[in-house]
C-alpha positions in Angstrom: -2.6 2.8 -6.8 -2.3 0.4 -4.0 -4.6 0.9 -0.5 -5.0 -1.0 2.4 -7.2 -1.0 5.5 -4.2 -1.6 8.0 -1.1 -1.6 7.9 -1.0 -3.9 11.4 -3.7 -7.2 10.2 -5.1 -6.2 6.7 -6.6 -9.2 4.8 -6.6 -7.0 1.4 -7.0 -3.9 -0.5 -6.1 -3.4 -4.0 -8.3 -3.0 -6.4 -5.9 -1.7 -4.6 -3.4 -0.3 -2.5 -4.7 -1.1 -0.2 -5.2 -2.9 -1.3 -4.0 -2.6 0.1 -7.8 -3.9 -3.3 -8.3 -4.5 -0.7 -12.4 -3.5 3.5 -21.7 -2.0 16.8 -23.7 1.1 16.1 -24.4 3.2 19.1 -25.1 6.7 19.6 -22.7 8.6 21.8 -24.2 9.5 25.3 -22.2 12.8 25.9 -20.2 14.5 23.8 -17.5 14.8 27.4 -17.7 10.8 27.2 -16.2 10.7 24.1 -13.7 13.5 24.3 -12.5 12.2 27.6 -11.6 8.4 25.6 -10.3 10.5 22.8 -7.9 12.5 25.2 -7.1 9.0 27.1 -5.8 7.6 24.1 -3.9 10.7 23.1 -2.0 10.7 26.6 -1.9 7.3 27.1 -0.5 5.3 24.1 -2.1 2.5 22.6 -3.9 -0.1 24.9 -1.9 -3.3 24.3 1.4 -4.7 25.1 3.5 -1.6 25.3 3.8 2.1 25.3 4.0 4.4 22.2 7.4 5.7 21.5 8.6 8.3 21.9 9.0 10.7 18.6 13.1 10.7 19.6 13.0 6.7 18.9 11.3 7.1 15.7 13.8 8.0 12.9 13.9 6.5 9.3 16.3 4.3 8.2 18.0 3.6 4.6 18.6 0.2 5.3 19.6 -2.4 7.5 23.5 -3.9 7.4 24.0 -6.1 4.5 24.5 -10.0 5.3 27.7 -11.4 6.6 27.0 -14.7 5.2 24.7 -17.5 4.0 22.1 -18.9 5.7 20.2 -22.2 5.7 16.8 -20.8 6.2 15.2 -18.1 7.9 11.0 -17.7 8.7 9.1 -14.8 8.5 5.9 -14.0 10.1 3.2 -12.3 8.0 -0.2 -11.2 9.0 -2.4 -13.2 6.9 -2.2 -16.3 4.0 -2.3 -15.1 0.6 -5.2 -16.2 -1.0 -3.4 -16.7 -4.3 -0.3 -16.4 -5.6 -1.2 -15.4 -9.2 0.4 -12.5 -10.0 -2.8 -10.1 -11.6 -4.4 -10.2 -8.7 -1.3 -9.7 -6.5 -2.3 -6.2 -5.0 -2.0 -6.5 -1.0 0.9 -6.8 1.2 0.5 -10.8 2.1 0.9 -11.5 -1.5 3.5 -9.6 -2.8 6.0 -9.5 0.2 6.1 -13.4 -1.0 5.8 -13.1 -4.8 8.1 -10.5 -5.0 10.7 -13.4 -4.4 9.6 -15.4 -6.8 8.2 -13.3 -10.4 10.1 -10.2 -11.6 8.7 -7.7 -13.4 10.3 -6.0 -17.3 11.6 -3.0 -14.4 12.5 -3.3 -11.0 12.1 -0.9 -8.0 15.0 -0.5 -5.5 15.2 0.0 -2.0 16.2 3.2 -2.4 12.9 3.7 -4.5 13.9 3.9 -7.8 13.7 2.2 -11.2 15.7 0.3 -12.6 16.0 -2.5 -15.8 14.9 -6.2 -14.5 13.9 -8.6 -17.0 14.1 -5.9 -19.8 17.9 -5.1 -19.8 16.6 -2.2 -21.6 13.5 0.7 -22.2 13.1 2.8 -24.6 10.7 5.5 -25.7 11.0 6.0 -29.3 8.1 8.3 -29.9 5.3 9.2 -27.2 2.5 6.6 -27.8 5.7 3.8 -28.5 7.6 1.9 -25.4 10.5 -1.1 -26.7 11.7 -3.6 -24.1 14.7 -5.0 -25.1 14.6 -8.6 -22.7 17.7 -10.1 -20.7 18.8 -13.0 -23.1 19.4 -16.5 -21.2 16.9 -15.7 -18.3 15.5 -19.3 -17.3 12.1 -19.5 -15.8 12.0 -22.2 -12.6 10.3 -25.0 -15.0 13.7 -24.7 -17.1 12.5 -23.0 -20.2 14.1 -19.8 -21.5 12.2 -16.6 -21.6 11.1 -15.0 -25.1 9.5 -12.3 -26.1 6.0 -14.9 -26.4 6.1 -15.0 -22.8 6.2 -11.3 -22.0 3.1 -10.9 -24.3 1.5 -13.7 -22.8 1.8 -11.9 -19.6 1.1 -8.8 -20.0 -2.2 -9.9 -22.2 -3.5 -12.3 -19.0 -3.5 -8.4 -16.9 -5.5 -7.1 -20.3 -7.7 -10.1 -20.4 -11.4 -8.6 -19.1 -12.1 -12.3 -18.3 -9.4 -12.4 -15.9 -10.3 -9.5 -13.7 -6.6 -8.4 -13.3 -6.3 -5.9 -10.1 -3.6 -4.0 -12.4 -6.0 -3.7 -15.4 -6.5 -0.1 -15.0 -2.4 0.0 -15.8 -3.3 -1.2 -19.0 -6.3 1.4 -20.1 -4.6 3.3 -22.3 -2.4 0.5 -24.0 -3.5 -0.8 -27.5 -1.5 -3.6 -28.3 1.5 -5.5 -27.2 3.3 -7.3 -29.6 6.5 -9.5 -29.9 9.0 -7.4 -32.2 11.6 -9.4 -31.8 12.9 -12.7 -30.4 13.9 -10.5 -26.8 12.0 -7.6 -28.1 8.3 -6.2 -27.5 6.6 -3.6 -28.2 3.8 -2.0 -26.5 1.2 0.6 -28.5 -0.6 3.4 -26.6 -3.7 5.0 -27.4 -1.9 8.3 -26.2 0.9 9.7 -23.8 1.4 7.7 -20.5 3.5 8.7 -18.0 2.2 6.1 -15.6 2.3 2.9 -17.7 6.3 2.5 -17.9 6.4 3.2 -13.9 4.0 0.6 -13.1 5.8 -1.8 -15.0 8.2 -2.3 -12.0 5.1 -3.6 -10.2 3.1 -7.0 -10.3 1.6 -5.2 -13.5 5.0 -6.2 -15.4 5.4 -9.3 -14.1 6.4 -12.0 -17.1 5.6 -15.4 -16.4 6.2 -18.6 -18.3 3.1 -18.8 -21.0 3.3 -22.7 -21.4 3.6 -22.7 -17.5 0.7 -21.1 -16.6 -1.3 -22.5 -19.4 -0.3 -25.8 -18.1 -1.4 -24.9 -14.5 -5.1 -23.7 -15.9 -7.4 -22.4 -12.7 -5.0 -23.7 -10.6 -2.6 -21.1 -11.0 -1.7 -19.6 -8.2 -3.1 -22.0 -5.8 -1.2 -24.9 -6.5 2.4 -26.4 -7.9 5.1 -23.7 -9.3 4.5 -20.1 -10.5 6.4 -20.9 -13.4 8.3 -17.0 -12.7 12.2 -16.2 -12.8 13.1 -14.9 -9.3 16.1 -15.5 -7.2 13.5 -18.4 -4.9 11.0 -20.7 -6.1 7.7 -21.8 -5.2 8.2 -24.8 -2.9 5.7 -26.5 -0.2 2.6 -24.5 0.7 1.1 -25.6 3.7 -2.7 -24.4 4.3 -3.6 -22.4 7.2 -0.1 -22.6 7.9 3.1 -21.7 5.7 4.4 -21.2 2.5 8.2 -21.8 2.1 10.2 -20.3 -1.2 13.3 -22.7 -2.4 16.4 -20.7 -3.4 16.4 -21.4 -7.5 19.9 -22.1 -8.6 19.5 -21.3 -12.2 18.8 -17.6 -11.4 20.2 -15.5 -13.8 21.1 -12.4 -11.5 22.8 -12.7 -7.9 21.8 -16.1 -6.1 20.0 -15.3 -2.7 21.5 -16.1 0.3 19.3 -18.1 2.0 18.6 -21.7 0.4 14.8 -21.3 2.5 12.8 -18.5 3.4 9.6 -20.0 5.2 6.5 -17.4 5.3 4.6 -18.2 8.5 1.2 -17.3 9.0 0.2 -15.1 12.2 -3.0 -13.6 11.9 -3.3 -12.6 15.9 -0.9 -9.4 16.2 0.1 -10.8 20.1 0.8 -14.1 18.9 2.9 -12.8 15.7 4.8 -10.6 18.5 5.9 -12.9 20.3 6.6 -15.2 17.7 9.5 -12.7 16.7 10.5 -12.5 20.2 10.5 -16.0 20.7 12.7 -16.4 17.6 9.8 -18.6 15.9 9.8 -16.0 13.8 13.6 -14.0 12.9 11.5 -11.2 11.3 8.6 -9.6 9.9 7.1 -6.1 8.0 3.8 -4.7 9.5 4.6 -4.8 12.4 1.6 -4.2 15.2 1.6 -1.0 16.4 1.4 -1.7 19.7 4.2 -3.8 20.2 6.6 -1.3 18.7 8.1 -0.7 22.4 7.7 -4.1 23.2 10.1 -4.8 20.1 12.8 -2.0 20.7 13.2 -2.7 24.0 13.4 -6.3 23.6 17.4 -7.2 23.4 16.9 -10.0 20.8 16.5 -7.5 17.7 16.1 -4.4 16.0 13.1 -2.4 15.4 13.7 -0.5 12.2 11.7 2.0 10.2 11.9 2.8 6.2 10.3 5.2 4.0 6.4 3.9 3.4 4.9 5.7 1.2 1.8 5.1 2.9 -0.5 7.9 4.5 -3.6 7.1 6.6 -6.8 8.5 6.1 -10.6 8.9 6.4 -12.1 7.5 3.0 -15.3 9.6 1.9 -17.4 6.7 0.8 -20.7 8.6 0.5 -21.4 12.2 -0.7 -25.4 11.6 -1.0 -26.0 12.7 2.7 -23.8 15.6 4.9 -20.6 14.6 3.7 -21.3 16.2 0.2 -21.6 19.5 1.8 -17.9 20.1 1.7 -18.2 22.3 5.1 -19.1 19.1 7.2 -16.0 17.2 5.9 -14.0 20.3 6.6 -15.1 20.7 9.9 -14.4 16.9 10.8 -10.8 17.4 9.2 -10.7 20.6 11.7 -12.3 18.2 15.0 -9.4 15.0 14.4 -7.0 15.3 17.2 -4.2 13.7 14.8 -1.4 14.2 17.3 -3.6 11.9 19.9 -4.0 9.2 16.9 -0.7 9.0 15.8 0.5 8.1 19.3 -2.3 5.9 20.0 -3.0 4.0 16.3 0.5 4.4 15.3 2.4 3.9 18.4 4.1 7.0 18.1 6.2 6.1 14.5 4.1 8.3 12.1 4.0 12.4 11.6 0.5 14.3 11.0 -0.1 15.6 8.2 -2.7 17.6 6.2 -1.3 15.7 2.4 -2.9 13.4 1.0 0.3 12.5 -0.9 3.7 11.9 1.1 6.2 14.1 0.7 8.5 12.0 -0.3 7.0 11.7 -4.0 7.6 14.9 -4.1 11.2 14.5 -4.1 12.4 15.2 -7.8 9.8 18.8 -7.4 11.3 22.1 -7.7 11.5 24.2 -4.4 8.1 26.5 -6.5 6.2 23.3 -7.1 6.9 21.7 -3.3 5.6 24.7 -1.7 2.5 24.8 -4.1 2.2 21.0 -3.3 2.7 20.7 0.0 2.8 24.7 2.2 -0.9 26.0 1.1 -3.0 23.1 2.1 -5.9 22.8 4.8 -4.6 22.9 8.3 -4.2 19.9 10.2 -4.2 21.8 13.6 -7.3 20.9 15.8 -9.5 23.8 15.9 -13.1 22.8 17.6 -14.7 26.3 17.5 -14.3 26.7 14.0 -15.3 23.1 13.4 -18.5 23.8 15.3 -19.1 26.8 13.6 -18.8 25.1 10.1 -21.4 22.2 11.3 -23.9 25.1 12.0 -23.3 27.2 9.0 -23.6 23.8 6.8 -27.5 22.9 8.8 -25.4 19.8 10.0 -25.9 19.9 13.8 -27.3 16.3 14.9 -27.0 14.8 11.6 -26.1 11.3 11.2 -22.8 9.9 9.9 -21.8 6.1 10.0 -17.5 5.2 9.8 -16.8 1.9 9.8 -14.4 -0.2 12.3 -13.1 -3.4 12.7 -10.6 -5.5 15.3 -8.4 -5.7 12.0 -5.8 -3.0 13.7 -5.2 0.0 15.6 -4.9 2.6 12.2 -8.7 1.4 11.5 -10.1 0.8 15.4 -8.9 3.8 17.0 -9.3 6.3 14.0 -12.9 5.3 13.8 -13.1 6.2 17.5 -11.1 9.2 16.5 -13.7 10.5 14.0 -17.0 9.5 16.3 -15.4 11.5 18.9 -14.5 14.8 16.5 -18.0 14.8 15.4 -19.1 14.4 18.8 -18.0 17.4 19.5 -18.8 19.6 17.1 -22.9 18.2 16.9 -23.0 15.4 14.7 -24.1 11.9 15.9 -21.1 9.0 14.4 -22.0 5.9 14.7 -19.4 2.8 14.8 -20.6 0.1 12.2 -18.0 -3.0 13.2 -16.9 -5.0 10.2 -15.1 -8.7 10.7 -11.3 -8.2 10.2 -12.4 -11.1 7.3 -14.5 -9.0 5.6 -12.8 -6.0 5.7 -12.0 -6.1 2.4 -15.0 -6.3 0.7 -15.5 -2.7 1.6 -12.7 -2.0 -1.2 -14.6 -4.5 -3.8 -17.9 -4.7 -3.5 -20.6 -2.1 -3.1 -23.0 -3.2 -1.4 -20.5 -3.6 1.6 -20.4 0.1 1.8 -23.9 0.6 1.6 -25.2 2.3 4.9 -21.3 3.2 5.3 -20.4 7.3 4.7 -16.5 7.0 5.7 -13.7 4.4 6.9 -10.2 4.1 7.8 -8.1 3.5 4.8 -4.3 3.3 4.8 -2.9 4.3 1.3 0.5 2.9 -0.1 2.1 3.8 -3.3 3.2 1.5 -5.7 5.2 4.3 -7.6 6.7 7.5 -6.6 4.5 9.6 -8.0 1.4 11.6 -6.9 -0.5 10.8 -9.6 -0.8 6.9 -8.2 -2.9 8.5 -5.4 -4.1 11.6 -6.8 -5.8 9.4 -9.9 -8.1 7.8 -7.2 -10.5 11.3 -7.6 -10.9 11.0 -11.5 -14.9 10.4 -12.5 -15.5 6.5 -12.9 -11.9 5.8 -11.0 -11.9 2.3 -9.0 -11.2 4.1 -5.7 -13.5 7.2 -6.1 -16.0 5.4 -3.9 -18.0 8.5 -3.7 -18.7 9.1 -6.8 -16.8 12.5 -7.2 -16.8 14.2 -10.3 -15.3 17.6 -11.4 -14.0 17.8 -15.1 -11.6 20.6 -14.7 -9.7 18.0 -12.2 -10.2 15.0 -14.7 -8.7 17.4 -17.3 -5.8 17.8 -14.7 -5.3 14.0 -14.9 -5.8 13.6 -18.3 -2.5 16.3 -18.6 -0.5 15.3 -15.8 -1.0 11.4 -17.2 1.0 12.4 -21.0 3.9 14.5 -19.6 6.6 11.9 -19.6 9.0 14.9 -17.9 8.5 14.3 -14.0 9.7 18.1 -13.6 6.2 19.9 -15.6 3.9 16.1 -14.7 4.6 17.8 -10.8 3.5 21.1 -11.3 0.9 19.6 -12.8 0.1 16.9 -9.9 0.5 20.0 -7.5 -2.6 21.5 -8.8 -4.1 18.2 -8.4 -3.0 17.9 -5.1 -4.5 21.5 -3.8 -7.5 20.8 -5.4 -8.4 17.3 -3.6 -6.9 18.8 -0.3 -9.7 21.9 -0.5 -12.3 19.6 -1.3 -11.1 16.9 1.4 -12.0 14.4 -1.0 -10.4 12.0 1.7 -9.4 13.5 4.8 -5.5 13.0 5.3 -4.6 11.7 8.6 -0.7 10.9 8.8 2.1 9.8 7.3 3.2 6.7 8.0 6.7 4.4 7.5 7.4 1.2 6.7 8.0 -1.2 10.0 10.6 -4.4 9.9 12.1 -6.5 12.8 14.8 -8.4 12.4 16.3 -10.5 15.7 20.0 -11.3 15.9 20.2 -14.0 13.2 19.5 -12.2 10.3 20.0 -8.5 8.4 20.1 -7.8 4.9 16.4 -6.7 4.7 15.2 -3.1 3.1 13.7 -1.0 5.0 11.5 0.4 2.6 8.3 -0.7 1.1 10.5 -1.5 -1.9 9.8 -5.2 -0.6 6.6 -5.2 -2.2 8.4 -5.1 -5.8 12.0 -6.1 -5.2 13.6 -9.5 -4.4 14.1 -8.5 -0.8 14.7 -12.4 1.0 17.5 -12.8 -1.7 19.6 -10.3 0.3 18.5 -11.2 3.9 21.6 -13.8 5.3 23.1 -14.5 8.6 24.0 -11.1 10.5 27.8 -12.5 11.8 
């Protein structure tokens, strides 16, 4: 459910992610022109600081080696500032790589990806439309008071609250009350079956905050003084424009972290965040820029290490009024992408094509039958020009106009725009490049007038739970993400199942028919799959590799490395 434009300097992108949420025309000359860039950024790697690497350098990793010791303090560089810290409207990476530090949700995700209790010691699912949280008892929140049931409630009403305009509301859709049952005990009413709901509440959606806190903060919460949450840190000074720093909280009720300071430092220039972390300004950092991958291996004062992401980059289909609703023409650009040239040009090597819209990797608990369905009869991804062409034709497309918009933000959104303008190039149809401000990137993912003019964009998809459905949900009539407007009923029928089968066995096989269905319709077009980054110099380890971090208390296990 969570989308971003860029993994590398997104501002925003949930809704979306991304997200994630949150997102110069000119015609091109010769269609050789454009090919010849597109085949120079294929063999050549990506055009700052440092070479791609090579695919024997790129392996995934389950972790990095737990901490030897404590640690004063240790600073982490991070792409953008936060623009709040309140957590229903914590949907991008900036936010909750901090706030997952600080407010903990009734379930927790692991770095290994999978659920487990957090501030509910306990789950259960007495009948289908029932879920019971049984709370930790003696949990204090960073103000001193003791968590009750009143405060889960509280919380979980603020992301049901229209008024507040919760980024995680949609999580709530299908929940009809939530109501304290007993001193640590509440229960939440559904209007039918959700599969989805109890997932989610490992995310910012089940995050339980202090009520007399944050009614005592008003507007300000979020922007200013304590986040009144229950995590292993605590909000301490935030410094505009320039830092936030977390205070290790002593009265935490699980294990202390092992850092008394970790001090989030802002870096919005993808050079000057580089070579912050090889300065040691910075001891380390997620989202990493892409083209400093090399730069980073190869530098002797750390370790470049990469961890299942979740994430997949893609073309978003914003606009199916003009050719793009002729399913041939967004075939035949799928056909034109020379993916193999973008991943080792946007990607700096670390990413695998692919033709899924889903990763494989929420596939995982799938039977052998419903993988293959899922994942062996989709759309190639193989380049194949002639046929492309030969679509374009068939479909009356030749010389049509197509706008994909770019922006400085990073190298998955620049140099896939540049990708897709010279794909259609080739096969007849005239892309135009519409730049957008790295600053108002976002917007593309929030407001629609932004997209207006716009028929496609970059967008780089992470899940927030391991399931398909989280992406696959995005193509339902009336869903936040379904920018386009798509609508088929037999496929909103598929979602509608898939959502009230609680058993992830049968919800797959249902999520696989989902899954072949948006792949023949190329209701985005799947790019690649790619992993999450993290550098850590010499000083420090303890950090998941994963995109867990987004969820999970991650700088309570970072500490000194020796």
């Amino acid at each position: 459910m969570s989308t971003s434009p860029s993994l590398d300097s997104r501002l925003d992108s949930r809704p979306a992610g991304s997200t994630r949420n949150p997102r110069s025309a000119r015609r091109a000359v010769a269609t050789a022109a454009l090919a010849s860039f597109a085949l120079l950024a294929a063999c050549s790697g990506p055009p700052k600081n440092g070479a791609a690497l090579p695919s024997s350098a790129f392996k995934l990793s389950a972790g990095t080696p737990k901490a030897q010791g404590e640690l004063d303090s240790f600073t982490w560089a991070v792409y953008a500032e936060p623009p709040t810290l309140d957590y229903t409207v914590a949907f991008d990476y900036p936010q909750n790589t901090i706030l997952s530090n600080v407010c903990e949700s009734l379930m927790r995700w692991t770095p290994g990806l999978t659920t487990e209790p957090g501030l509910a010691r306990k789950a259960s699912n007495p009948d289908p439309t029932t879920w019971v949280y049984d709370l930790r008892p003696g949990v204090r929140f960073h103000d001193g008071r003791v968590m009750t049931a009143d405060d889960v409630v509280f919380s979980l009403g603020r992301q049901r609250d229209p008024d507040n305009a919760a980024a995680w509301a949609q999580v709530f859709e299908n929940v009809t009350a939530v109501t304290k049952t007993g001193p640590l005990q509440v229960t939440v009413k559904l209007k039918k079956p959700d599969s989805q709901f109890p997932q989610y509440m490992a995310t910012a959606a089940g995050v339980v905050a202090s009520k007399s806190g944050v009614q005592a903060a008003g507007r300000d919460y979020g922007t200013s003084g304590g986040l009144a949450c229950t995590g292993p840190f605590e909000l301490g000074a935030w410094n505009k424009g320039q830092s936030i720093e977390l205070e290790r909280f002593d009265g935490y009720w699980g294990t202390k972290a092992k850092s008394g300071k970790a001090v989030f430092r802002f870096i919005t220039d993808p050079s000057a965040r580089t070579n912050a972390l090889l300065s040691g300004e910075a001891d380390g950092g997620y989202l990493i820029p892409t083209e400093s991958y090399a730069k980073l291996r190869d530098s002797g004062v750390g370790t470049l290490y990469f961890g299942e992401g979740l994430s997949t980059v893609n073309v978003n289909i914003t606009d199916m009024k003009g050719p793009l609703g002729d399913v041939r023409v967004r075939r035949a650009l799928s056909l034109a992408l020379d993916r193999s040239g973008f991943v080792k040009a946007g990607l700096g090597g670390a990413g695998t094509v692919t033709n899924s819209l889903t990763t494989r990797a929420v596939w995982a608990g799938a039977s052998e039958q419903t993988k293959k369905a899922a994942l062996d009869a989709l759309p190639p991804s193989a380049q194949d020009i002639e046929k492309a062409t030969a679509l374009i034709k068939e479909a009356g497309a030749t010389g049509k106009s197509l706008t994909v918009a770019t922006s400085s933000i990073g190298q998955d959104v620049s140099l896939l725009a540049t990708a897709v303008q010279a794909a259609g190039s080739r096969i007849g149809l005239d892309i135009r490049l519409k730049t957008i401000a790295p600053n108002a990137f976002t917007a593309l993912f929030t407001d629609p007038k932004a997209r207006e003019g716009i028929d496609m964009f970059p967008l780089t998809y992470y899940d927030s739970i391991r399931d398909p459905l989280d992406l696959l949900t995005n193509f339902r009539t009336g869903a936040y993400q379904n920018f386009a407007g798509y609508s088929d009923r037999r496929y909103d029928g598929l979602v509608e199942r898939a959502t009230a089968v609680y058993d992830p066995v049968r919800r797959l096989e249902i999520e696989a028919e989902l899954q072949k269905h948006a792949a023949e319709q190329l209701l985005w077009i799947p790019v690649a799959e790619w992993p999450t980054a993290v550098f850590l110099n010499k000083r420090i380890t303890g950090a998941p590799t994963t995109i867990s971090y987004m969820y999970y208390p991650w700088a309570a296990d970072v500490g000194a490395a020796r």
